[in-house]
Phi, psi and omega in degrees: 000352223240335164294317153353286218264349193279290169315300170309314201270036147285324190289318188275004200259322190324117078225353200325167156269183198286338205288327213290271182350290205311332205260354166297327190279338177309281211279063166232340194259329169336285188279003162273295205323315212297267213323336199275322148347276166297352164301302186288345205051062190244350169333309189312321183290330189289319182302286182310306184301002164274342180265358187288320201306312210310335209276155182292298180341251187008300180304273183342291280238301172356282239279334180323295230269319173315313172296312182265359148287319173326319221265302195305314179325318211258350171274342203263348161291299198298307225298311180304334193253008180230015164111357184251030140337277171301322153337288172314317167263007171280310188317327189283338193275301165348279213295338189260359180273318161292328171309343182265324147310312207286348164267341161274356161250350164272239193320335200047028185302144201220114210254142169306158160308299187295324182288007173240009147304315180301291180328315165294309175297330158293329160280338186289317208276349203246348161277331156302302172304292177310324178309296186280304167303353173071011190191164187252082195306137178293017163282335217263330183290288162016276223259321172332298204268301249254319200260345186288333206262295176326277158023265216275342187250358152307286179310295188320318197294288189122048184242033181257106160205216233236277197280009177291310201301299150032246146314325159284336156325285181317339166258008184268345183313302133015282180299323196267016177259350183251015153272322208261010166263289168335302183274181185341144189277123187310335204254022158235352185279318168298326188293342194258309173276063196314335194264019166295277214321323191242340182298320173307295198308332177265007147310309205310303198288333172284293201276327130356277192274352181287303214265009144273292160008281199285344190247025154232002174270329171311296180285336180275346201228165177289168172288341174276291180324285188327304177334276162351257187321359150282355181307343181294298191291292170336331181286310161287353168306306206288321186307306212280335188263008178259358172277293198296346169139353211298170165260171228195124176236154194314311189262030153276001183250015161309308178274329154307313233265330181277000175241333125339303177273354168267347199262352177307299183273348172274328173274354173308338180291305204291358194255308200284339186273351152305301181295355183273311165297144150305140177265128186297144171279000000 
């Protein structure tokens, strides 16, 4: 929800550029994530993962995975705000189906009756979606391609944790001080948008505590299951780019609608196994 709401809040940011954006969410989000860290008391993890660094692999392995967040970060600001939304939530539809090859054949993650129901239905949806756009946008490759890549070279290292995430923020810092030095000199950017003085600071905070979340929910669930279940946030992407104007046509629901009906059984799965636990006396 909070990536959701992460999309949407691009739209208030205007006149910044998409460069402007990735480098206010970089250095603004940094110093929420450390704190929200330390809040969950996950502080040990920031700590190994800084000492993790010393090793070359590792080091290398950062920069890789920094460079392709750095890269996702900065399509999933620019998209809402040049018209390119829905691509960017075709892309989330995509992406959670590789995420599912690549953990039963990299990981050997092993899927439910239903979660391989959700699956099926994600691909009709995600065949639907290509159908109707009539092309695969080099957005939907991006992020497809892009986070699957991120991942999978997290798990191999052993940095998908608190403090791995971290770091990677922490080498991307660089990059979001020399966008936001390059562009438009901040006191004409303010002048025009007065509601920059709070917006900026709740990119930090939304994206902050968004992107610890979602990469310590990353590190707890299989790889395959996580996929899935990303399917959530796309389902809030289309709300959120039809909030911003995009437009929605009758046969867009070839692709929506099977995919609805997947995020329907996973959570109807997550519902019979809460019922299913004992309840403490």
């Amino acid at each position: 929800m909070l990536f959701a709401l992460l999309s949407y809040w691009a739209v208030l940011l205007t006149p910044l550029s998409g460069g402007a954006v990735l480098g206010w969410r970089i250095v603004t989000s940094l110093p929420v994530a450390v704190v929200t860290v330390f809040a969950l008391g996950m502080g040990d993890q920031l700590i190994t993962g800084l000492r993790r660094l010393r090793n070359p692999k590792i080091l290398l392995g950062t920069v890789l995975v920094s460079a392709v967040l750095a890269v996702n970060w900065w399509l999933f600001m620019w998209a809402p705000a040049n018209g390119r939304a829905l691509q960017v939530s075709l892309g989330f539809f995509v992406l959670p189906i590789v995420m599912v090859v690549v953990g039963r054949i990299g990981f050997g993650d092993r899927l439910s009756r239903p979660q391989r129901i959700a699956l099926v239905l994600a691909c009709l949806g995600a065949i639907g979606h290509v159908i109707v756009a009539g092309e695969v946008s080099w957005e939907v490759l991006v992020i497809a391609i892009g986070f699957p890549i991120y991942f999978t070279v997290r798990r191999v290292l052993g940095t998908a944790d608190a403090g791995g995430t971290i770091c990677d923020v922490l080498f991307m810092l660089p990059l979001g001080i020399w966008f936001i030095a390059t562009s438009a000199p901040a006191t004409e950017s303010w002048a025009i948008n007065p509601h920059l003085w709070w917006a900026v600071p709740g990119l930090g905070v939304i994206s902050g505590v968004a992107t610890v979340a979602y990469f310590w929910a990353a590190e707890l669930l299989p790889f395959g299951l996580f996929g899935l279940l990303s399917y959530v946030e796309p389902v809030l992407l289309v709300f959120v780019a039809l909030a911003i104007g995009s437009p929605f046509a009758p046969i867009d629901l070839l692709g929506y609608g099977p995919i609805w009906l997947a995020v329907l059984v996973l959570a109807g799965e997550a519902a019979l196994k809460l019922r299913k636990q004992p309840r403490p006396r």
